[in-house]
C-alpha positions in Angstrom: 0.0 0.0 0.0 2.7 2.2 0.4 3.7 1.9 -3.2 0.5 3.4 -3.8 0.6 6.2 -2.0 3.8 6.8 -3.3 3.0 6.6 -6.8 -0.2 9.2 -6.0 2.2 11.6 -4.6 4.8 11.6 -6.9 2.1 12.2 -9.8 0.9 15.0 -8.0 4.2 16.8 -7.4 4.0 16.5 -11.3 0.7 18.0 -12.1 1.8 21.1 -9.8 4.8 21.9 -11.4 3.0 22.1 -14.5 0.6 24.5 -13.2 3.0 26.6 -11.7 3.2 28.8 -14.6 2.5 32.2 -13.3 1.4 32.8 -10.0 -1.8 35.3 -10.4 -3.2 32.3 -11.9 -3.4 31.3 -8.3 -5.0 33.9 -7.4 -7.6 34.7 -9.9 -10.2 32.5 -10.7 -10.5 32.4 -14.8 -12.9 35.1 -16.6 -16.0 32.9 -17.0 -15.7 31.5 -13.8 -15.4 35.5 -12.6 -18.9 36.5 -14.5 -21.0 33.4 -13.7 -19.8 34.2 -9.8 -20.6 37.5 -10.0 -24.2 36.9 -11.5 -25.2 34.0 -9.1 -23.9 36.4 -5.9 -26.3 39.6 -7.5 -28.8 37.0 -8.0 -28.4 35.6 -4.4 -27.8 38.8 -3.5 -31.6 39.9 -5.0 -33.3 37.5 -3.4 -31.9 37.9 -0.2 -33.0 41.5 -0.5 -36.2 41.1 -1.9 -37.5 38.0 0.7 -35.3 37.5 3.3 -34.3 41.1 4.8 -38.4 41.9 4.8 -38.9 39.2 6.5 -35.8 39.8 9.0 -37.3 43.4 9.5 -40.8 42.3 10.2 -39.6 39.8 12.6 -37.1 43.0 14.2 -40.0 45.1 14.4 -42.3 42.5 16.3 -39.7 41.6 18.5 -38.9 45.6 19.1 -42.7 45.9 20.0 -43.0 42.9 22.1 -40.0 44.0 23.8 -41.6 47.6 24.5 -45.1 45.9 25.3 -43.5 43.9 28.1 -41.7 46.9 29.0 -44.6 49.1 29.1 -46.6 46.3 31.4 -43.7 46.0 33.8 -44.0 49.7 34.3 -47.1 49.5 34.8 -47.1 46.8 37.4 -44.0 48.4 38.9 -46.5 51.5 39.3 -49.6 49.0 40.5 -47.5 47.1 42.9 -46.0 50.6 44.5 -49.7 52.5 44.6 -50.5 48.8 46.2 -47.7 49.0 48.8 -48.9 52.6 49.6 -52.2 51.9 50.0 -51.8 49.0 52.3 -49.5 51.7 54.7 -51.9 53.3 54.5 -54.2 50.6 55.6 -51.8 49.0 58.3 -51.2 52.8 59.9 -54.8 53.0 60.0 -55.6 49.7 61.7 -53.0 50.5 64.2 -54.4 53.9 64.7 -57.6 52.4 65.0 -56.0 49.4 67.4 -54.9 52.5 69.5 -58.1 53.9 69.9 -59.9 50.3 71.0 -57.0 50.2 73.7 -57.4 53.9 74.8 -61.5 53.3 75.4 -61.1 49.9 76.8 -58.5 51.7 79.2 -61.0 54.4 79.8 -64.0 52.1 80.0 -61.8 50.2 82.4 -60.8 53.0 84.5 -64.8 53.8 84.5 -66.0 50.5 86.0 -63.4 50.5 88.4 -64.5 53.5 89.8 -68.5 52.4 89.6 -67.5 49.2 91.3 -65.1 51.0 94.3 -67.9 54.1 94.6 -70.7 50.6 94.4 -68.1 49.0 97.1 -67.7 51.9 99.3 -72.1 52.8 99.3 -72.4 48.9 100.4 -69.7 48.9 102.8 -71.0 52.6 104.5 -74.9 51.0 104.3 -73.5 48.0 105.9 -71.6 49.7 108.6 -74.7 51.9 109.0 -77.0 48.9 109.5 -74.4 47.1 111.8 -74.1 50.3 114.1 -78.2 50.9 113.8 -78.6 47.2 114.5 -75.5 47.3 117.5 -77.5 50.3 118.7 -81.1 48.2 118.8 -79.0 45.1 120.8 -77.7 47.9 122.9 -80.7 49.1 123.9 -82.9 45.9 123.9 -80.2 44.4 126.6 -80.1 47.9 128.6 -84.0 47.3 128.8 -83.9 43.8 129.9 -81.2 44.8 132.2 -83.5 47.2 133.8 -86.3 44.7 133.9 -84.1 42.1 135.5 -82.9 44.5 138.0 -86.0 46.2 138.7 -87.0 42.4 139.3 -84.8 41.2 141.0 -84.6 44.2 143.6 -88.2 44.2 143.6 -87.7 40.6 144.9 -85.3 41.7 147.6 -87.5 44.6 148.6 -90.8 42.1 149.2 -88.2 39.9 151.1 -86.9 42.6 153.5 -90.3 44.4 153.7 -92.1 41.0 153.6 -95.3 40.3 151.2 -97.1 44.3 151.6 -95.5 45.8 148.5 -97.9 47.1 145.3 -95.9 45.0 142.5 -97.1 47.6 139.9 -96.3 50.9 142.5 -92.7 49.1 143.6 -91.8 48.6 139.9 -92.6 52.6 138.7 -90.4 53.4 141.7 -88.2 51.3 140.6 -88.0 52.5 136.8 -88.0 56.0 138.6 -85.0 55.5 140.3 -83.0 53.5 137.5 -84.0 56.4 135.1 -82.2 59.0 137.7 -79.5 57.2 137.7 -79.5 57.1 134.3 -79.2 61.0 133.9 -76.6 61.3 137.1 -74.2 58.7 134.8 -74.9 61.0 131.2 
């Protein structure tokens, strides 16, 4: 296999010493080859122009206006979302405003029945002092009364016993009253 490679490249060294004639040959292709070239790149070049750069623009534009759209609408939800964020502020300083003023009246409101219940304490507690001393003041006097009776009685009994059975019961026990109402007065 190597003899044929060999053999290949040996005819090629060959074939380009032939062309080597002049060098611009290199260069530039050959006159029909120039003119068919430059028809099929106008003719490309037409085309192009006349289908493909419309179509490139109209794409360009839609994009451009799509682009702008979604431009415009983010603005416009950037605006939304910030009139939004105001707004509920606004709403959050207000329900703590209005949070402030339920605390302030329940405070007051507060502050109100405490002072109906101590004023509805301290009436109870001066009617019950006043119907304790009223009611200390009845005892008082109920026992001063039986007191009396039992000592008008009982020196009414001594009396009878000394004097023996002669005494009025009824005269011996004004006397009696009479003389435990004198004493009465000398004491006040």
């Amino acid at each position: 296999m190597l003899k044929v490679y060999a053999a290949q490249l040996l005819l090629a060294v060959e074939v380009g010493e032939e062309a080597e004639a002049s060098g611009t040959d290199l260069l530039l292709p050959a006159q029909s080859e120039l003119i068919a070239g430059i028809i099929a790149f106008i003719i490309v070049f037409v085309v192009v122009w006349k289908f493909a750069v419309p179509a490139l623009n109209e794409t360009l534009e839609k994009r451009q206006s799509a682009i702008k759209g979604e431009q415009e609408a983010a603005a416009a939800e950037r605006a939304e979302a910030a009139s939004l964020r105001e707004q509920y502020q606004k709403d959050i300083a207000n329900a703590e405003a209005k949070a402030s003023e339920i605390v302030e009246a329940g405070r007051k409101d507060g502050m109100a029945a405490k002072a109906d219940i101590i004023a509805k304490a301290e009436t109870e507690a001066s009617a019950i002092k006043e119907r304790a001393q009223a009611e200390a003041a009845g005892e008082r006097e109920r026992a001063e009364g039986a007191l009396r009776r039992e000592v008008a009685s009982l020196s009414l009994d001594i009396a009878e016993k000394v004097v023996g059975s002669g005494l009025d019961r009824g005269a011996s026990q004004a006397l009696v009253d009479e003389f435990i109402a004198d004493l009465d007065g000398a004491q006040a």
